[in-house]
N, C-alpha and C positions, 0 to 999 in steps of 0.2 A: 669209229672215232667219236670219243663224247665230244658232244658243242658243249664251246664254254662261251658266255654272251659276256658283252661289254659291262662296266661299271653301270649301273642303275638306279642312283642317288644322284640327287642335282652338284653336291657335296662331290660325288665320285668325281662327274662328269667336270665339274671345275679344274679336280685337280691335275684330270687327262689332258684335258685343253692345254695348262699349261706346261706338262712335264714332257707329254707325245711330243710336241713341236718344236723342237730343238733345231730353229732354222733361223733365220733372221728377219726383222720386219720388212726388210728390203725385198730378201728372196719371197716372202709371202705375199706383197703385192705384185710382184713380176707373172706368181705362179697365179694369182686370184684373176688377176689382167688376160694372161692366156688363157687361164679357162671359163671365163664369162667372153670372151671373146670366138671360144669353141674351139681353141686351138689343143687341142687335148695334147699330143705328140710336144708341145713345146713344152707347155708344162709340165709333162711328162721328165725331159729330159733337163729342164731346170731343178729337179727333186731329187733327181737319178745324179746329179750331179753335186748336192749335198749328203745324198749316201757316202759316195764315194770318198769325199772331204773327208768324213767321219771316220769312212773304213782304215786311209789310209796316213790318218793322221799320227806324224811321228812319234816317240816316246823312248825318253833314252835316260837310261838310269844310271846314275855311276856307284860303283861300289868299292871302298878300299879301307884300309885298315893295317894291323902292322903283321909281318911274316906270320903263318901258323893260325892268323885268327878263325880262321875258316872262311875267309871271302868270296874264295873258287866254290867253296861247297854251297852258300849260298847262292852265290848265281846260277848255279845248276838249281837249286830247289826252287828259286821262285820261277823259272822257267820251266818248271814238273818236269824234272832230267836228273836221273840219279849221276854219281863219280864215273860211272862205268859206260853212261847210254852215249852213244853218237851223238858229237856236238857239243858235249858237257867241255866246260873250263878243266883244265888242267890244277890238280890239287895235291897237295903236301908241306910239310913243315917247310922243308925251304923254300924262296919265295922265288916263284916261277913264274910271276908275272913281271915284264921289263919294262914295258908301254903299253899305254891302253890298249886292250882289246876286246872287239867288240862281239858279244853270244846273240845272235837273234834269236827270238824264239820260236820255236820247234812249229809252230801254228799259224803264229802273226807276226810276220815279220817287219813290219811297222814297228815292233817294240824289239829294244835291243839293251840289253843290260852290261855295263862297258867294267870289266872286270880291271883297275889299274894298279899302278905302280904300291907296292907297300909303303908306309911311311915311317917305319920303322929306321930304316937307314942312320948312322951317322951323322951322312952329309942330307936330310932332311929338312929343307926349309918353306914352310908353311908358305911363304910368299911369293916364292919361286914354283912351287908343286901348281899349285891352279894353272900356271901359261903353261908348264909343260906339260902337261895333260889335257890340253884345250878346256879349260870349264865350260866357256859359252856353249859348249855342244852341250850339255848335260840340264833336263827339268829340272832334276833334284839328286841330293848325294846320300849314298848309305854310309857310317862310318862304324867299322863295327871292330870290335875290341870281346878276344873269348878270354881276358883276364879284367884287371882295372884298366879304365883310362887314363892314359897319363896326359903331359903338355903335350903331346904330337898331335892328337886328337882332337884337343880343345883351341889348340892356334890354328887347327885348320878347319872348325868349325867356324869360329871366329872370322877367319880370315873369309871365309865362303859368303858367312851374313854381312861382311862389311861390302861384298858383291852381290850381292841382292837377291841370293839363291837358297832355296830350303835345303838344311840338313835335317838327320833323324841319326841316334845313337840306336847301336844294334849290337847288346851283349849275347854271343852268341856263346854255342857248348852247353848248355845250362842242364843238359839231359845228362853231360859226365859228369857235373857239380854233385847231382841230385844223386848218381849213383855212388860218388866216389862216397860223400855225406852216411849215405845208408849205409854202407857197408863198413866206417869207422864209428858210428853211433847209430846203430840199429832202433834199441829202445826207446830213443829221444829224438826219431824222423818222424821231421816236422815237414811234412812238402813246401808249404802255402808261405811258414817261416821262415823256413832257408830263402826260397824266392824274395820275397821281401828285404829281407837281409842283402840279398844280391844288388838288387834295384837301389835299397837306399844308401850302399855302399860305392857304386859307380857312381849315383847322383854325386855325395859326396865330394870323390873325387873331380869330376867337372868344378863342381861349385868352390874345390878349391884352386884349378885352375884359372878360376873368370867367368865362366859359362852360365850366364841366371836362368836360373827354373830349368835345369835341363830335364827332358824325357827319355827316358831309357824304357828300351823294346828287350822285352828279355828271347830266346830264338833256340831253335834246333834245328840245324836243317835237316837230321835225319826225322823228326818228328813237327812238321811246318804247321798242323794242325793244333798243335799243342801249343801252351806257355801265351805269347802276347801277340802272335801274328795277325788274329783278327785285328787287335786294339792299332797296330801299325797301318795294314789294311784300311780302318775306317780314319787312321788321321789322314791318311793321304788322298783317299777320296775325297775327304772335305776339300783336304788344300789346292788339287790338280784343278786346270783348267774344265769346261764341261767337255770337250773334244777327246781331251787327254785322257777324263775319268773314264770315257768309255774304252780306250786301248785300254788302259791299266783294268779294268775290272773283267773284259773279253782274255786278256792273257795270265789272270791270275791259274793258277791250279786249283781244282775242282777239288777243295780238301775240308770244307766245312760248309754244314746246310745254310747257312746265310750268305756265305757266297756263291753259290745255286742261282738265290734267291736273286741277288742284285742283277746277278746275269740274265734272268728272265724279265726283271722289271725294264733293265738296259734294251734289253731287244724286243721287250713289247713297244717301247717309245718311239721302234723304228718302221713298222708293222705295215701302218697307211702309207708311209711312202712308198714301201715294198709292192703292197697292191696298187697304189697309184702309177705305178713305174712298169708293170706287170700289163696293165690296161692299157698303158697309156702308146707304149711304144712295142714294135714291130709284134702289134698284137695278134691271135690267130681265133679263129673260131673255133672251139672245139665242139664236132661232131654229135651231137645229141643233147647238148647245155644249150642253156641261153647265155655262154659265157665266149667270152672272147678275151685270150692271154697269152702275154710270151711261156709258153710253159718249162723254157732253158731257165731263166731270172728264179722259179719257183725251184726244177729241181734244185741248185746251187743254194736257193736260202735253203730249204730242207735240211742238205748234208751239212751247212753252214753251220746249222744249231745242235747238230747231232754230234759235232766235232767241238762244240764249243762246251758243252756238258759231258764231255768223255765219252761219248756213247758210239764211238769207231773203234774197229779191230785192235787198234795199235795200244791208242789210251786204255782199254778194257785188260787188254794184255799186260801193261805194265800195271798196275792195280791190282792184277790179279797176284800179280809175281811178287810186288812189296807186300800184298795180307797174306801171302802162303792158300791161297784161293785159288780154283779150277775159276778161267774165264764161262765155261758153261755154270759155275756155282753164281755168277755174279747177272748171268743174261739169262738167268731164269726169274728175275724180279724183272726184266726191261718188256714191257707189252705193245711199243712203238717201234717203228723200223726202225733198223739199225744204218748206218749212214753208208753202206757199200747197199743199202737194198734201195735207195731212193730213186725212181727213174721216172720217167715222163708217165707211165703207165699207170704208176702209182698215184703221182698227180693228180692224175683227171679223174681217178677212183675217188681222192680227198675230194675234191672238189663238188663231185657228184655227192656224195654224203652233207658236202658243207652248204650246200644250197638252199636249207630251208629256212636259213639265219640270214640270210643275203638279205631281204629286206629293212630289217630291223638294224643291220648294221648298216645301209646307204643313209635310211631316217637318223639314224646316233650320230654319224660320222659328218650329215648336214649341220647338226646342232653344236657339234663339241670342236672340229678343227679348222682353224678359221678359212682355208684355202678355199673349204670344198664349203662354206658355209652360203653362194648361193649356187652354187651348179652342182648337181649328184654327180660328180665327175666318176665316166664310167660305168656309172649305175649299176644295175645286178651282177656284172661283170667283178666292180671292185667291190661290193661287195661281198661274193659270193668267197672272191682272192682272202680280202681280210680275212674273213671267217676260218677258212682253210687255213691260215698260218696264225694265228693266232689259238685258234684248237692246238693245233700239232705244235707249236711250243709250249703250254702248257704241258701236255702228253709228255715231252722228252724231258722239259723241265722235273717232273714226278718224275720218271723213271733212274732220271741224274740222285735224288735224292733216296730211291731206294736204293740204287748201288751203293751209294754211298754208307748206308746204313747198313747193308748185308755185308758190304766189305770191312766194316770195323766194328761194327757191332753197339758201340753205342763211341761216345766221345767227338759224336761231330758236331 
């Protein structure tokens, strides 16, 4: 397993200090207090106890729109679930949804995408829809329209921000726009135009509803990778809570290399606590190291990251099956364990490899986080932990991105 070593510019190291410790100042002096006090196990379990926080932090997305827009196909795609897979929302022109209901996702179920009522209706009234559909349960709203948006959409935009909640416009279909376009004006397919055209025609429409400066998300769910999903993706990251941005960027689908990318930066932030946690409580000696660790805490992060980069049976399978690819065509670029091979045995193998970095990451880890900035809490122990998961995410992180790339070939 290559060692990969910590940041190595003062510059770096700043910027680790403050992105890694995503805790509060309350909780860092509780944790700094027990461990200048030598009480390692408490603070242990005060750190293990913001993991958790983090893990299990809710996120509930609401999505609606008027009959046919594709909002069911949607909530199946941002949850990586085709029409067909166990679980998916129920989808077709007529409108199948009655009451909200709620899809968790297939991995984290912390995050739940609440597919509601259409507002297409009749009897539709923008004022009324928010209580019966409980708003307050919902972070944010998708409002997505596969034609123009009309006034249904833009009163109930409206009516959302006069309650203090983000919406995001989501013109979806845009993949049948693009072929119906081709095939009635072949010679004068414009991709990048028609697009455009799309965008600044729904704006348009808002803006003559009331709606100032609206943004419009152009979508496909059969194609999530494609058209404006990142640009949706990074406005929402901006705007979520920092708790929530980690649900939301852990349950995203593994469908473009910058979304990889966040997910590795996300779970590098969480690393020290992992080995802090590891060390700290119902630790064990392992037989031939100078290390002492829960080695349960490590396998679980292991399959953790390996299920979080698609790199399990299941995800690899369905992947395989949307690019017309054999699963062994896509796990002969992967050179990491795969998340059904991770076991205790494997562990202490890492481990043993990870040990000639343990030093140089107890010294970095004094200097850069402020908990552990006077006690080597753990010492070669957490260090030796660090080294091992911080290596082996990087590992699956690569190997997330060659799949990636073998399975589509270029366009990610």
């Amino acid at each position: 397993m290559a060692v990969q070593p910590p940041p190595d510019s003062q510059k770096q190291a700043a910027a680790y200090a403050e992105e890694y410790v995503k805790i509060s100042e309350e909780e860092i002096e509780e944790i700094r207090d027990a461990l200048e006090g030598g009480r390692m196990a408490e603070a242990a379990s005060k750190i293990l106890e913001n993991l958790q926080a983090l893990e299990n932090a809710r996120l509930d997305i609401a999505v609606t729109g008027e009959s046919g827009s594709g909002k069911s196909s949607f909530v199946n795609a941002i949850r990586g679930l085709g029409d067909e897979d166990e679980g998916s929302a129920d989808t077709g022109v007529v409108e199948t949804t009655k009451e909200p209901t709620p899809y968790s996702h297939p991995k984290h179920p912390n995050v739940t995408v609440w597919d509601l009522p259409g507002i297409g209706t009749p009897d539709f009234q923008s004022s009324t829809y928010l209580e019966q559909v409980n708003f307050s349960r919902y972070d944010f709203f998708i409002l997505i329209a596969s034609e123009r948006f009309k006034s249904n959409h833009a009163q109930l935009a409206q009516e959302i921000q006069r309650m203090g909640k983000c919406f995001y416009f989501v013109r979806s279909k845009v993949d049948a726009d693009l072929e119906a376009t081709k095939k009635r004006r072949p010679k004068a397919y414009d991709e990048e135009a028609i697009l455009r055209k799309i965008r600044e025609n729904c704006k348009e429409c808002l803006q003559a509803e009331g709606v100032a400066a609206p943004q419009v998300f152009l979508l496909s769910s059969w194609e999530l990778n494609k058209y404006d999903f990142i640009q949706l993706e990074e406005t929402l990251e901006k705007e979520l809570p920092s708790h929530k941005r980690h649900a939301f960027l852990m349950a995203l689908p593994n469908i473009s290399l910058s979304i990889l990318q966040k997910k590795k930066e996300a779970l590098q932030k969480q690393i020290w606590k992992l080995a802090a946690v590891s060390c700290g409580i119902a630790a064990v000696p392992i037989p031939g190291l100078s290390v002492a660790c829960d080695i349960a805490i490590l396998v679980k992060s292991l399959s953790g990251y390996c299920q979080n980069f698609g790199l399990d049976d299941e995800s690899l399978g369905k992947l395989a099956e949307k690019v017309d690819k054999t699963v062994e065509e896509l796990k002969e670029v992967i050179e990491s364990p795969l998340a059904k091979e991770i076991s205790k045995d494997l562990v202490v193998t890492m481990l043993t490899k990870a040990g000639g970095g343990a030093l140089m990451v107890v010294e970095y880890a004094v200097s850069t986080i402020p908990v552990f900035g006077s006690v080597a809490a753990g010492g070669i122990s957490f260090g030796t932990t660090y080294y091992m998961l911080r290596s082996f995410l990087n590992e699956v992180a690569g190997d997330a991105q060659n799949v990636l790339i073998k399975a589509f070939e270029s366009d990610v």
